[in-house]
C-alpha positions as CSV (number, residue, x, y, z in Angstrom):
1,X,-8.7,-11.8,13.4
2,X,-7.4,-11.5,16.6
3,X,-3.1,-11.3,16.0
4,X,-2.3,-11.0,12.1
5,X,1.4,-11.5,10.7
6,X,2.0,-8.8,8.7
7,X,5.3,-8.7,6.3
8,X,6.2,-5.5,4.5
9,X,8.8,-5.8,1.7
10,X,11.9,-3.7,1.2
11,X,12.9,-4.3,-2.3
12,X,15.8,-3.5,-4.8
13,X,15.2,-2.1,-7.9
14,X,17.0,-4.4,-10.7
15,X,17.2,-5.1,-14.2
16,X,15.6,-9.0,-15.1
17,X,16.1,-10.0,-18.5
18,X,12.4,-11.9,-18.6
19,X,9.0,-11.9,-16.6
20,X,10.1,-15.0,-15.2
21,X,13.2,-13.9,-13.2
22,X,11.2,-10.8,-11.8
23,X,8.5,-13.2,-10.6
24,X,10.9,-15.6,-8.6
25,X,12.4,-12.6,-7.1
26,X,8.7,-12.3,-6.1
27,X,8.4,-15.3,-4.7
28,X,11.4,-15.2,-3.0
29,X,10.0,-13.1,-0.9
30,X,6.7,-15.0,-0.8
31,X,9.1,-18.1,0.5
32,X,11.0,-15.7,3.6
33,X,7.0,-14.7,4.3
34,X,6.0,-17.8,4.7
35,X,8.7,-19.0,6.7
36,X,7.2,-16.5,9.4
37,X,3.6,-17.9,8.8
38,X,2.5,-14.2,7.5
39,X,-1.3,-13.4,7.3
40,X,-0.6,-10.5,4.6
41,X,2.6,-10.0,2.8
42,X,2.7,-5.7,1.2
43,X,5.0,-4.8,-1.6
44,X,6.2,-1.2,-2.3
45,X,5.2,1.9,-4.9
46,X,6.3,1.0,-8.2
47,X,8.1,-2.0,-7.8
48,X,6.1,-3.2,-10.8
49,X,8.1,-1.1,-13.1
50,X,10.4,-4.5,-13.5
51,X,8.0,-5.8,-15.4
52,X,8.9,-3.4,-18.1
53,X,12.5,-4.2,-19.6
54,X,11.8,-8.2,-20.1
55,X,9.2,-6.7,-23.0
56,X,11.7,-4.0,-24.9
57,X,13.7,-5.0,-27.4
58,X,17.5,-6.8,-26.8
59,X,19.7,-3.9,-27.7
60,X,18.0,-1.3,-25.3
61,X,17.9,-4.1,-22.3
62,X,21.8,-4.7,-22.9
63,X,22.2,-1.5,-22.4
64,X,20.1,-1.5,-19.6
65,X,21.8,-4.1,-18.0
66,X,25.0,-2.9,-18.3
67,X,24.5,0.3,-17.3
68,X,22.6,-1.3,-13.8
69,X,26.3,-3.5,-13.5
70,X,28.1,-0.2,-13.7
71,X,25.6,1.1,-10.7
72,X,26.6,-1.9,-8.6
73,X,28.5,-1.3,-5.1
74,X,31.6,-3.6,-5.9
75,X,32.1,-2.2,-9.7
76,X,35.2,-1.8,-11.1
77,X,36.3,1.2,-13.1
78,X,36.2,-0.1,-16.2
79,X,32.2,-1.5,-15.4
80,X,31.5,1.8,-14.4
81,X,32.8,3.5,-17.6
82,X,31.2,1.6,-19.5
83,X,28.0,1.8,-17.5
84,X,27.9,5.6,-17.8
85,X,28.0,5.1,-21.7
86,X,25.7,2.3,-21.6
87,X,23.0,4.9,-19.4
88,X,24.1,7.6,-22.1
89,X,23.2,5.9,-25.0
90,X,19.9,3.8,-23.4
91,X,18.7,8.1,-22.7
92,X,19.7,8.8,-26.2
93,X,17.7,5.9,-28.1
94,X,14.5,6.9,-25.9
95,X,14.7,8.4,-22.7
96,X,15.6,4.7,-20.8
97,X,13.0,2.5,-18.1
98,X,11.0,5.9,-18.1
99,X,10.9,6.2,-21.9
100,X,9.8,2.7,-22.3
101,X,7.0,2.5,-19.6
102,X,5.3,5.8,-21.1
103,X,5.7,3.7,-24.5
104,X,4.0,0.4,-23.1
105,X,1.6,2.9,-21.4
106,X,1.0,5.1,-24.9
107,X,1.0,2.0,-26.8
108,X,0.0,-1.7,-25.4
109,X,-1.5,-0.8,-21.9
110,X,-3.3,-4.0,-21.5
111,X,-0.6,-5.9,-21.9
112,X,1.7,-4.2,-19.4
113,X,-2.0,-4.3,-17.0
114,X,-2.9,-7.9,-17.3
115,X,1.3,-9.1,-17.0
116,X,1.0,-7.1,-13.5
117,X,-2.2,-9.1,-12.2
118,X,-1.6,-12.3,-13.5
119,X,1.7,-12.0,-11.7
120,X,0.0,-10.9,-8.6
121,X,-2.6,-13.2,-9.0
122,X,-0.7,-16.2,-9.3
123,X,1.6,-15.0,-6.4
124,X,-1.3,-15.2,-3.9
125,X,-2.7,-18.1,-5.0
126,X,0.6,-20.1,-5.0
127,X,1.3,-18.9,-1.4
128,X,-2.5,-18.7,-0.5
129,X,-1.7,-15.8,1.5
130,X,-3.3,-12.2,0.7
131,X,-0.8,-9.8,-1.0
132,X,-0.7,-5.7,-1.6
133,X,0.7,-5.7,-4.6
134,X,3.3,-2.8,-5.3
135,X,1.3,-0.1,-7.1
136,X,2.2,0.8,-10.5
137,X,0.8,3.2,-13.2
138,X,-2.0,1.0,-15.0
139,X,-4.4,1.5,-18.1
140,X,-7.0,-1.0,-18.6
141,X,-7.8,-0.3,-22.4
142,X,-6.7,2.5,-24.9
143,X,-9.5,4.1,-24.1
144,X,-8.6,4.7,-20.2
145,X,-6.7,7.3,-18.6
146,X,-3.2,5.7,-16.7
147,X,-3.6,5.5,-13.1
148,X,-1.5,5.4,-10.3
149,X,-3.1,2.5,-8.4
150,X,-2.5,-0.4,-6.2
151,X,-4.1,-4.3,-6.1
152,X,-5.2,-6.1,-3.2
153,X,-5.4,-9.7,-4.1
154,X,-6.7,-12.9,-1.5
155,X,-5.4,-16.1,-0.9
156,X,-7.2,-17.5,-3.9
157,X,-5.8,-15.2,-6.3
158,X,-8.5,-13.1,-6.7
159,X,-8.8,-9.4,-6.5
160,X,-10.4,-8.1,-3.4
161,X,-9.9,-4.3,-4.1
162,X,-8.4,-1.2,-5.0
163,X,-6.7,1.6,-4.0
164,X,-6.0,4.8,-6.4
165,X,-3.3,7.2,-5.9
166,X,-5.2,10.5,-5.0
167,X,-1.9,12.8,-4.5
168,X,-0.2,12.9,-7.4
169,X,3.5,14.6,-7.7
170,X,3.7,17.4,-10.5
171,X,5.7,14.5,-13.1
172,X,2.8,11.9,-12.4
173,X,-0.3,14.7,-13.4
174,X,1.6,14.6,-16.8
175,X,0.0,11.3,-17.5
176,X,-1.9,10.3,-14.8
177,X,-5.3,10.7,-13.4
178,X,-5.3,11.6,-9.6
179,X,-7.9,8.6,-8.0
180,X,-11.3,9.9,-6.2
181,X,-11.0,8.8,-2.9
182,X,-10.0,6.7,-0.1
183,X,-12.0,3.2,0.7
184,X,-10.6,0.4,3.1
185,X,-10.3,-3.0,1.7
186,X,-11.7,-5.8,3.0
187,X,-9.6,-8.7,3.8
188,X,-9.6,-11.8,6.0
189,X,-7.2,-10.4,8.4
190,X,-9.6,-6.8,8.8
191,X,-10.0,-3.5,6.6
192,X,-6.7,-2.4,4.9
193,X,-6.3,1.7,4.7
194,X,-4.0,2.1,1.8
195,X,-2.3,5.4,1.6
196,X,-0.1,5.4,-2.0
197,X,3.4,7.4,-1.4
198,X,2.5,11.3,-1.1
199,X,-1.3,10.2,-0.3
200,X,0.1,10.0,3.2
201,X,1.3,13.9,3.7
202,X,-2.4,14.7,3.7
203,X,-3.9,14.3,7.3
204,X,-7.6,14.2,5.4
205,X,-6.1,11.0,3.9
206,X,-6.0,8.8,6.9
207,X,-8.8,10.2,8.7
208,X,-11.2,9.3,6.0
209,X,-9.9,5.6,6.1
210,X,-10.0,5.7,9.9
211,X,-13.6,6.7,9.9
212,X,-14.1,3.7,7.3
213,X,-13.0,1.9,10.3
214,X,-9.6,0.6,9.0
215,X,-7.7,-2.0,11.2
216,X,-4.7,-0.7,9.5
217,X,-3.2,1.8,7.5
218,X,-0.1,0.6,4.7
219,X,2.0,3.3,2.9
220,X,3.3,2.3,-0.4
221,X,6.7,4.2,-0.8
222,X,9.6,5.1,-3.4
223,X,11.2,8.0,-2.1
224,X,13.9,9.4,-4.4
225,X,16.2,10.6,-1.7
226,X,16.3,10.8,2.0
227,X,14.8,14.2,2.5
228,X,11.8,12.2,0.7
229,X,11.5,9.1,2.8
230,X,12.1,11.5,6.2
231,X,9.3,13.7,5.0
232,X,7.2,10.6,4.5
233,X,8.2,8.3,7.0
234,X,7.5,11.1,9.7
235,X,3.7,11.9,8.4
236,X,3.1,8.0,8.3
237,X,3.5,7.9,11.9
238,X,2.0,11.3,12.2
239,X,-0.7,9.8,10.3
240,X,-0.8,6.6,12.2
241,X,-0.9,8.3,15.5
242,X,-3.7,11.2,15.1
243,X,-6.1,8.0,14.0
244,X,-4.8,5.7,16.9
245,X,-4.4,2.8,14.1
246,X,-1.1,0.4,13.8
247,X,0.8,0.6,10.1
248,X,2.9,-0.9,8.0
249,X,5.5,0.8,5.4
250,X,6.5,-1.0,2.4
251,X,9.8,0.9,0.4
252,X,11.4,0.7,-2.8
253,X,15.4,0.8,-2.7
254,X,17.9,1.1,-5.4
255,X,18.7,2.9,-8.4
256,X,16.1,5.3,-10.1
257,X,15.3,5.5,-13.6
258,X,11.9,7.1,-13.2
259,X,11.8,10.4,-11.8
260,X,14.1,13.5,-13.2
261,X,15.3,14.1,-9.7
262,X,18.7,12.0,-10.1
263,X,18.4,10.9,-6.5
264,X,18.8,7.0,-6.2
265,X,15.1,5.1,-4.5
266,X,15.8,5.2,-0.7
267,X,13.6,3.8,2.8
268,X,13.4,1.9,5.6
269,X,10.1,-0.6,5.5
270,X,9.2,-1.6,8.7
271,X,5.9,-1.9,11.3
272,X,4.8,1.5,13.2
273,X,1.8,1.5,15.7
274,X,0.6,5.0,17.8
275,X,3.7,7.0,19.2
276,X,2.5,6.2,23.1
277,X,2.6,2.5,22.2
278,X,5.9,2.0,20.8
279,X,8.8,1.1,22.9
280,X,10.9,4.3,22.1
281,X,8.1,6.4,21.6
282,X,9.4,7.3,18.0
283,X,5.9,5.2,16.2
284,X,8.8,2.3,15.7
285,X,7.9,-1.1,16.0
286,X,10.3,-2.6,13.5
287,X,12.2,-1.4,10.8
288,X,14.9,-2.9,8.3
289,X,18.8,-2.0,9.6
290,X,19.6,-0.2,6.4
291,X,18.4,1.8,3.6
């Protein structure tokens, strides 16, 4: 394909109290996509983790959801009082959103596998546009080890490949199984080079999907705190302009409740191409106005 219309997502972590209100915050994106005729539509790392309070039980997501209405800009004093204890006592029952995906993970992986691609799936296939879906750690069976990985699905719904986290922070290798390699996906806009958040320090990283003759490289990111997405943002374009390849950056924003640094999810999605053929020379083709 000659020109492709790529849209990267920025997107706000949030509370939903069912499957079904996370998927039409899905396809609200989908819908603004479309509205710009998009030929690929990317999501960022982890955004999948949504998918996890609709399952838990009522008492922990009222908690959950209070304590995310004590996080909010406009709260009043009293909602953010409350919201503390609400956080205080979700951590006490079982360690909160990160207590409850290692239990889905420990104890019904398929169910939390096959909730992410039939929500992928069907977003696709509804749009009949292709879709990176936000990675997310995934187990198959019991039997597997979690991953850290990330879907590619096409504008029938189906899966056209797969990208495994190879870098993986020190709280990840806790659970997680780094991935083998790196492999572009084929697509019917060209080869997708997917780097998953600290995939893209490494410069081996994007010079083996550049020699798998990638049309473009896409960074999956949740950096907790701006030293984080600087640090990431920066060896993107590095990465972006050593292999003369355009990119695209898809970030999680918002409030963190899985990682122990205490630093809310911060980034600035956007569209980068080679530092010589970008209008400021910065690697900047587009990027979101705010964090």
């Amino acid at each position: 394909m000659d020109k492709a219309i790529v849209v990267t997502v920025q997107q706000q972590m949030r509370v939903f109290e069912n499957q079904e209100d996370y998927q039409e915050d899905i396809f609200r994106y989908m819908r603004m996509a479309q509205a710009k005729h998009a030929n690929l539509v990317i999501f960022p790392a982890l955004s999948p983790i949504m998918l996890v309070p609709p399952v838990v039980s009522s008492p922990r997501l009222g908690l959950m959801k209070q304590a995310e209405k004590g996080r909010g800009r406009w709260a009043s004093l009293k909602d953010r009082l409350l919201g503390s204890a609400a956080d205080a006592a979700d951590q006490a029952l079982g360690g909160g959103l990160r207590g409850e995906k290692n239990r889905l993970l420990n104890n019904a992986p398929e169910a939390l596998y096959e909730a992410y691609l039939d929500l992928f799936s069907a977003t696709a296939l509804k749009y009949t546009t292709p879709v990176v879906a936000g990675s997310y750690y995934l187990r198959d069976s019991e039997e597997a080890n979690s991953k850290h990985v990330c879907f590619v699905f096409g504008p029938d719904g189906q899966i056209v490949g797969r990208q495994e986290k190879v870098h993986l922070t020190v709280e990840e290798m806790s659970f997680c199984q780094a991935g083998d390699g790196f492999t572009p996906i084929e697509t019917q806009i060209g080869r997708l080079g997917i780097l998953i958040g600290e995939d893209t320090l490494f410069p081996e990283a994007g010079r083996l999907l550049a020699y798998g003759k990638s049309d473009l490289l896409i960074n999956l990111a949740a950096c907790d705190g701006p030293g984080s997405f600087h640090q990431t943002r920066h060896a993107f374009v590095a990465r972006l302009d050593e292999n003369e390849l355009p990119g695209a950056q898809s970030c999680m924003v918002g409030p963190n409740r899985l990682t122990a640094s205490g630093q809310d999810f911060v980034g600035k999605s956007g569209l980068f191409t080679p530092i010589l053929l970008s209008p400021r020379l910065d690697g900047i083709l587009f990027e979101t106005v705010s964090y």
